[in-house]
C-alpha positions in Angstrom: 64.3 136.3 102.6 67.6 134.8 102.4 70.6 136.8 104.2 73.2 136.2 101.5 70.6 137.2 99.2 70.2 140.5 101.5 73.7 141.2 101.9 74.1 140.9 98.1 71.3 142.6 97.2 72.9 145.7 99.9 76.1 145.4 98.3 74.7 145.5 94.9 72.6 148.9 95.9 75.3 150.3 97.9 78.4 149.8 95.7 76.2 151.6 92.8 75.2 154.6 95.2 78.4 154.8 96.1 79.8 154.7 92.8 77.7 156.9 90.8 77.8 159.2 94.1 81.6 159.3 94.0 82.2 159.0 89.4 80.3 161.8 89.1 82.0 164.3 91.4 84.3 165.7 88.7 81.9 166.6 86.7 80.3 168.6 89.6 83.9 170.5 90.0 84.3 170.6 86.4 80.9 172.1 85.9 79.8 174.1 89.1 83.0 175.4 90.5 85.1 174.1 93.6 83.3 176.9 96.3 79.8 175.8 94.5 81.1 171.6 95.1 82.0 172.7 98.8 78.0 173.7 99.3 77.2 170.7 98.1 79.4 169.2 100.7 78.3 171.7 103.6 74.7 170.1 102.5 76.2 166.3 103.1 77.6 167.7 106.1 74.5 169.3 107.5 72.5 166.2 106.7 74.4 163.8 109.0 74.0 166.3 112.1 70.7 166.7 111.7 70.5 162.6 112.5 71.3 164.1 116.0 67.3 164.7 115.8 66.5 160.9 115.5 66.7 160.1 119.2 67.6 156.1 118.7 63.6 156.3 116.8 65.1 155.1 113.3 66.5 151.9 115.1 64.4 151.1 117.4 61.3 150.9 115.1 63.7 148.3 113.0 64.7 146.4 116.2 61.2 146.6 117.0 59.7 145.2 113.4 62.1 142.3 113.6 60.9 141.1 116.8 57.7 141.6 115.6 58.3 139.3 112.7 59.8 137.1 114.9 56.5 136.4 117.1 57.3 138.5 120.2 55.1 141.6 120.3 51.4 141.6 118.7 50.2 143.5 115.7 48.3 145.7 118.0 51.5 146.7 119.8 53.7 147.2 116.8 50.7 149.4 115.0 50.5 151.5 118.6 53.9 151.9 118.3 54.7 152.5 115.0 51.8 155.3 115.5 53.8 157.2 118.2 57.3 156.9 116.7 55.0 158.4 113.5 54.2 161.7 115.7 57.6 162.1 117.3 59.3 161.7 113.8 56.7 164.4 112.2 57.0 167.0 114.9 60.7 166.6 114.9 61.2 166.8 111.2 58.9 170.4 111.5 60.7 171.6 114.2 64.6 171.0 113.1 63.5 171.8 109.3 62.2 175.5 110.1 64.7 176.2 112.7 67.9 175.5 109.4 65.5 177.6 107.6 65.5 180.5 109.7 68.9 180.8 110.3 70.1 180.1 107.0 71.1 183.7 106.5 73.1 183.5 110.0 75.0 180.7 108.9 76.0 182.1 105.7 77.4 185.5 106.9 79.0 184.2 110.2 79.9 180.6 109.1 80.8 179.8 105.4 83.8 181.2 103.6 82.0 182.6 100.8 84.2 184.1 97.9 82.7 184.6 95.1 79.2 183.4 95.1 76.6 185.6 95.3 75.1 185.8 98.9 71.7 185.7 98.5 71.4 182.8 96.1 73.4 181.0 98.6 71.0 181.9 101.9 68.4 180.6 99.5 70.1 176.9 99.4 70.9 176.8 102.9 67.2 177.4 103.2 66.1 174.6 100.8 68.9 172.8 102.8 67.1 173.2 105.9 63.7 171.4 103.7 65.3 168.9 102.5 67.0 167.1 105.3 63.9 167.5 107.0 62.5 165.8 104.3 64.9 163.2 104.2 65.1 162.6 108.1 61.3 161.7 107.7 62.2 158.8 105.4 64.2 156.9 108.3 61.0 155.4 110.1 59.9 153.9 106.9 63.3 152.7 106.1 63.3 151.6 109.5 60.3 149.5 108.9 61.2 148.3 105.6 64.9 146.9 107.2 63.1 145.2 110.0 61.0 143.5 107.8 64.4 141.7 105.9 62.7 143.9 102.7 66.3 144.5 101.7 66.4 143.6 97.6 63.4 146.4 97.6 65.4 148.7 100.0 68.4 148.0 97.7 66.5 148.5 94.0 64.8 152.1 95.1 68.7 153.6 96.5 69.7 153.2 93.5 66.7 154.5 91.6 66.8 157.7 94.1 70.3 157.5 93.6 70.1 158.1 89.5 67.8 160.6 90.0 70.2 162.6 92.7 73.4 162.2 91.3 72.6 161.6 87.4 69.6 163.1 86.7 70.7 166.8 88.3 72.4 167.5 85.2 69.3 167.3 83.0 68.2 170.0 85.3 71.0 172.0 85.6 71.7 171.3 81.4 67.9 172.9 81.0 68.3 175.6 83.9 72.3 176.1 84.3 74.7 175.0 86.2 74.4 176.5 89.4 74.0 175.8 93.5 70.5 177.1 93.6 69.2 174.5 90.4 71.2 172.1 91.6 69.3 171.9 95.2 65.7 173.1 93.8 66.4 169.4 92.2 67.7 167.5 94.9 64.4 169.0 96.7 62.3 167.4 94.4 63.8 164.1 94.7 63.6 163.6 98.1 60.2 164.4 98.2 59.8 161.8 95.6 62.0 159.3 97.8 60.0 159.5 101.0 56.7 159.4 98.8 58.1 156.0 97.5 59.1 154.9 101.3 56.3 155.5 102.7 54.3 153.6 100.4 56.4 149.9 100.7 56.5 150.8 104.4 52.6 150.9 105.3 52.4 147.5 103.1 54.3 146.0 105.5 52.5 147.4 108.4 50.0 144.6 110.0 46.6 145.6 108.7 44.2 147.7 111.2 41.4 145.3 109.8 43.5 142.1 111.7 43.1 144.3 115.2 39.2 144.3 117.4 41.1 147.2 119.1 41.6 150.6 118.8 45.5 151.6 117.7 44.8 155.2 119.3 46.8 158.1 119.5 49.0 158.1 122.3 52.9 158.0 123.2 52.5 155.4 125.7 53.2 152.6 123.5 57.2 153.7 123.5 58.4 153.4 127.0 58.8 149.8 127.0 61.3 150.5 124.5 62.0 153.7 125.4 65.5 153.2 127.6 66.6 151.5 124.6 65.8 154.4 122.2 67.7 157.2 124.5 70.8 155.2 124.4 70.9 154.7 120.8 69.6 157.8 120.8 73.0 158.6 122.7 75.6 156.5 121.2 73.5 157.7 118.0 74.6 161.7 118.8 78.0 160.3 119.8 78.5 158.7 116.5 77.5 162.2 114.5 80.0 164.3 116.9 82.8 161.8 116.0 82.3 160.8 112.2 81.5 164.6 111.5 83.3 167.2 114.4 86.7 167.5 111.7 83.7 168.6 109.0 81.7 171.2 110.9 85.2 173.0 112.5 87.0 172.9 109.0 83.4 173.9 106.9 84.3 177.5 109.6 87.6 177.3 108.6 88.5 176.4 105.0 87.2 178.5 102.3 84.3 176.8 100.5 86.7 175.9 97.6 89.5 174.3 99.9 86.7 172.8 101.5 85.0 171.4 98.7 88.3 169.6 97.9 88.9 168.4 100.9 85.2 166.9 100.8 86.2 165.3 98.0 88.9 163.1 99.4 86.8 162.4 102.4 84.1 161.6 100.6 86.1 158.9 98.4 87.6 157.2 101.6 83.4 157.2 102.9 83.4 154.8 100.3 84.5 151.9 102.9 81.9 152.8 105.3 79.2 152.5 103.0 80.3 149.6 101.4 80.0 148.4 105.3 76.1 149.4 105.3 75.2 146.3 103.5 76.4 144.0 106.1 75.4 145.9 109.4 71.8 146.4 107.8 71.6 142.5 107.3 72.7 141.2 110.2 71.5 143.4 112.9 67.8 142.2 112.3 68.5 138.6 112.0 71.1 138.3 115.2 68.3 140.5 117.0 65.5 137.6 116.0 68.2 135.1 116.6 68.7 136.1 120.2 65.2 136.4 120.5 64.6 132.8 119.7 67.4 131.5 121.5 69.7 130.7 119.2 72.7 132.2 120.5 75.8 129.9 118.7 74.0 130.7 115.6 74.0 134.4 116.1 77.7 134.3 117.2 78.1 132.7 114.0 76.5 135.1 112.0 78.4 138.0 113.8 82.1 136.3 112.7 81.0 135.8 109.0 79.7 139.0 108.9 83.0 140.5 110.4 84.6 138.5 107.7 83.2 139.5 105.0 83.8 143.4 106.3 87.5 142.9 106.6 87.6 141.0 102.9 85.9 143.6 101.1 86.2 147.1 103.4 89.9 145.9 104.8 91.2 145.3 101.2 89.5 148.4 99.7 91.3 150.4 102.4 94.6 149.2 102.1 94.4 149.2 98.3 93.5 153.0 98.4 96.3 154.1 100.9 98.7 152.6 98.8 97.4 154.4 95.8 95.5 157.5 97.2 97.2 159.6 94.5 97.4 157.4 91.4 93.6 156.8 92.3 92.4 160.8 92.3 94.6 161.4 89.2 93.0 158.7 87.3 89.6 159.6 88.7 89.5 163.1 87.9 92.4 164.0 86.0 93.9 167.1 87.9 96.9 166.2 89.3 97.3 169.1 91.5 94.0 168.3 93.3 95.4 164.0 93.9 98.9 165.9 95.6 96.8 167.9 97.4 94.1 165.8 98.6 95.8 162.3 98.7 97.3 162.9 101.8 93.8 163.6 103.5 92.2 160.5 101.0 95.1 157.8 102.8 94.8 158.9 106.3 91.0 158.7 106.3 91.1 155.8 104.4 92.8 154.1 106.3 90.6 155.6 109.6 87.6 154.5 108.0 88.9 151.0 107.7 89.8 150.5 111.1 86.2 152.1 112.2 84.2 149.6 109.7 85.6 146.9 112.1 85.6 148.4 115.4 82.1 149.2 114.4 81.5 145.5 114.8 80.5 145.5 118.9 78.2 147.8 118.6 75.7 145.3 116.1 76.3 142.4 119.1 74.5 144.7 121.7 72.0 146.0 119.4 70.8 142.4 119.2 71.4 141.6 123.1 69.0 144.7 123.6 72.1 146.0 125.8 74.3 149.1 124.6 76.0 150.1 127.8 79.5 149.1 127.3 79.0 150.9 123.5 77.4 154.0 125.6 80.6 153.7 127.6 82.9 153.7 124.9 81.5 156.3 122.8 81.3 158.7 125.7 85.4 158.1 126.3 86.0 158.7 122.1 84.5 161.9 122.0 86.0 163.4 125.4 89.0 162.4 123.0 88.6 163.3 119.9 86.9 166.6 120.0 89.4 168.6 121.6 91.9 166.9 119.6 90.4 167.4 116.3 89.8 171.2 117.5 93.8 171.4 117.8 94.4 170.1 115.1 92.6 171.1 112.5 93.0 174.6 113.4 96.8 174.1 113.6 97.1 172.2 110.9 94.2 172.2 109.1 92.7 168.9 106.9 95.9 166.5 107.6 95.9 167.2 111.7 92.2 165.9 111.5 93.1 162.8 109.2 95.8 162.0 111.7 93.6 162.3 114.6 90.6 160.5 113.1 93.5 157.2 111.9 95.0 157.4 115.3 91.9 157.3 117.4 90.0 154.6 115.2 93.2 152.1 115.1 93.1 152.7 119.4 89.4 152.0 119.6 89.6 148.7 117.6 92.9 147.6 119.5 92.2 148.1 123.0 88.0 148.9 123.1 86.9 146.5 121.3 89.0 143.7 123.0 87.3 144.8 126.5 83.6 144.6 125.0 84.1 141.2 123.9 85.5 140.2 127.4 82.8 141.2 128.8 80.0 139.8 126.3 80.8 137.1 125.1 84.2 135.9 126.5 86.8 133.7 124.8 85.7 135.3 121.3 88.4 138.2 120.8 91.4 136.5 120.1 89.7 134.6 117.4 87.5 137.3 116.4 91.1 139.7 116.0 93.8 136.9 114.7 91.3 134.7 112.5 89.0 137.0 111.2 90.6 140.1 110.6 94.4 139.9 110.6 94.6 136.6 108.9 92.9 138.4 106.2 94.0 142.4 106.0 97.6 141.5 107.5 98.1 139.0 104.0 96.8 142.2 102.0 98.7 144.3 103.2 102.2 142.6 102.7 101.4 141.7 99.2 100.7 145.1 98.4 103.1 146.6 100.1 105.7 144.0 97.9 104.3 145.0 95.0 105.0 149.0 95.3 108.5 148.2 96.8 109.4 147.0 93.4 108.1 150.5 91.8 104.6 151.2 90.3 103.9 152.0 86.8 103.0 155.8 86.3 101.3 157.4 82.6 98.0 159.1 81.9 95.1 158.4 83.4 94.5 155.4 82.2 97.9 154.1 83.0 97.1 155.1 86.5 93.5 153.6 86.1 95.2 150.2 85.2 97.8 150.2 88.3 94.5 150.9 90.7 92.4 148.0 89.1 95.4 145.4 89.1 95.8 146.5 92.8 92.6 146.3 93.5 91.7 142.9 91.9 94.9 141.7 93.7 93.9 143.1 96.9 90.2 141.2 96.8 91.7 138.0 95.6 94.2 137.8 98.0 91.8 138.6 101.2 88.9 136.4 99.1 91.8 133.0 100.0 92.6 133.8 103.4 89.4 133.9 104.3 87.6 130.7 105.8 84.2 132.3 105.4 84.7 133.6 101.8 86.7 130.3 100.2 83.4 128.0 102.6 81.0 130.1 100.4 82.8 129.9 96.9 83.6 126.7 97.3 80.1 125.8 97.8 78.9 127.8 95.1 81.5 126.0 92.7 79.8 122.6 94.3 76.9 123.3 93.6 76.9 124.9 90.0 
């Protein structure tokens, strides 16, 4: 399978989860309530710490299918090993999913802000809570299997079928059965037992067939310490990651009441938009530069790794310098209260701008998952969170959802000036000056300027469609502008132009 056609394919999938995921949130306000919304984003919340369960697994098993696919393990030791990953993932998912369940009710009366909601109901959502990302954890092996495999157009068509049915489709249900927390999660329920049914199903036709092997797979956890040192530091750098991208949540879930905090999920969630829109990219290229590595080809991979890091900065760079320059004009026109886009577009810009520098610094990391070496990321990501969690405990208890969004913009910018210049050094040297000057600020840096020109001579402000308008023409100028300054992106149109 092609890698343009992968990355597309992503892009296409991701930009529609995203964008349903993100549309539809007014009508979740308008509907449920703010405190009900802020459940919903205690769920979202609860759902990336509970990756702390995956123990570098979801990963590995992709790592692993890739250099399966590329002719360096046998069928027999894939199948062995995609047997024991199988039992660790199943015990884990049993063991994590009860334990939410059972102390729903603790988190609920010692926790969460409740107001007005009725208590009960709401211990009974944590509960299905406590299911569902169970449910949903389980679908990361075959996901896992699926990405390894370069399956990625599939991957790409089903997220956005489960994604109609979870962000779309829950009105139908809560239409029929009203518009409240507990329909609204009995639903989501449902659909991710219907997503992992559907996963599991492409992911054992991709599985080498038993028939192929004289020997017996067996049932036995052997199979994973060859790749077992690699697992526990993913596994690691894998906790690290949920500690950093998700400390400012869990303190300020304790702290906000579930109505301030369902706004300020709101912004976040908006500016999450540029990490997703990231996904595409790093789920592309971290299979090929793995089998790249593996085959020798190392120029090629390096190649790769600096188109790829183009492309990020084009389309995540511009998108997060286009919304801090209209953070407010953007949540007016999205949802039409404009008390909640004064409010919230503070929080929107600085984490906007956060995220941006993250998607980049993120960048590293994908080079020594394909070297099969994540010290130096281990390293890093052990000096970030001594950082930023007694930071983000100051501030967000001082000053509450803009002390986070200024510690979360400060450390990211840091990480991707100084930390990411030393990883470089030391992996591949001679690359960081070109990789910082030629394919990121020869791109963002031109962005940025031209925006910031074009808001110097005074924006345009109306209705919401007005305000729609100004973020559109930004936006379009934003993309075009970063589309010409990049070598990568004009190579590829050009081309394309060429060749009809």
């Amino acid at each position: 399978m092609s890698l343009k056609k992968n990355i597309l394919s992503g892009y296409v999938s991701q930009l529609y989860v995203t964008g349903v995921g993100i549309m539809i949130l007014p009508l979740y306000i308008k509907y449920m309530g703010a405190e009900a919304y802020g459940l919903v984003g205690f769920f979202t919340m609860l759902q990336a710490w509970f990756g702390l369960l995956d123990m570098g697994l979801t990963p590995t098993i992709g790592r692993e299918t890739a250099r399966y696919r590329g002719g360096n393990i046998t069928a027999l030791a894939y199948r062995q090993l995609y047997r024991a990953l199988s039992l660790i993932f199943l015990v884990v998912a049993l063991i994590g999913g009860i334990s939410l369940f059972l102390v729903a009710d603790l988190i609920v009366e010692q926790w969460l802000q409740v107001e007005s909601l009725d208590m009960g109901k709401v211990v009974v959502c944590v509960q299905i809570m406590g299911i569902i990302v169970a449910l949903r954890w389980l679908c990361g092996l075959c996901r896992g299997v699926i990405a390894g495999s370069e399956r990625l157009v599939w991957l790409s068509g089903f997220n956005g079928l489960i994604a109609t049915m979870r962000f779309i489709a829950v009105f139908g249900s809560m239409w029929q059965f009203g518009f409240t927390p507990l329909v609204f999660f009995v639903h989501q329920l449902v659909i991710a037992l219907t997503e992992l049914v559907g996963l599991w199903w492409m992911g054992n036709r991709l599985l080498p067939s038993k028939a192929d092997s004289k020997e017996t797979i067996g049932w036995s956890l052997k199979p994973i310490k060859p790749v077992l040192r690699f697992a526990l530091t993913i596994a690691f750098t894998s906790s690290i990651w949920v500690l950093v991208t998700q400390t400012d949540k869990l303190i300020l879930s304790g702290i906000l009441s579930l109505a301030e905090y369902g706004y300020f999920t709101l912004a976040v969630l908006v500016a999450s938009g540029i990490m997703v829109i990231s996904g595409p990219v790093s789920s592309a290229i971290m299979p090929r530069m793995a089998r790249l590595h593996s085959e020798g080809k190392h120029d090629e991979m390096i190649q790769v790794y600096r188109n790829a890091s183009q492309l990020v900065t084009v389309i995540c760079g511009s998108a997060a310098i286009t919304v801090a320059f209209t953070a407010e004009k953007l949540l007016f026109a999205w949802t039409g209260d404009g008390q909640l886009a004064q409010e919230s577009a503070p929080i929107l810009r600085l984490y906007a701008i956060g995220n941006g520098f993250l998607a980049l610094a993120a960048f590293p990391y994908y080079l020594q998952y394909a070297l099969g070496n994540l010290r130096y990321h281990l390293i890093g990501n052990l000096v970030t969170i001594c950082l930023l969690i007694p930071s983000i405990i100051y501030a967000a208890k001082v000053y509450g959802a803009i002390g986070a969004g200024w510690v979360w913009v400060s450390l990211n910018g840091m990480l991707l000036l100084f930390w990411v210049g030393y990883v470089h050094s030391k992996l591949e040297p001679g690359l960081h000056a070109k990789w910082l000057l030629i394919d990121i600020a020869k791109i963002s840096l031109p962005v940025f300027f031209v925006l910031w020109g074009i808001s110097l001579l005074g924006l345009p402000t109306g209705d919401r469609i007005v305000e729609f308008g100004v973020v559109a023409a930004l936006s379009i100028t934003a993309l075009i502008t970063a589309v010409f300054t990049s070598s990568y992106a004009k190579t590829v149109i050009s081309l394309r132009v060429r060749n009809g």
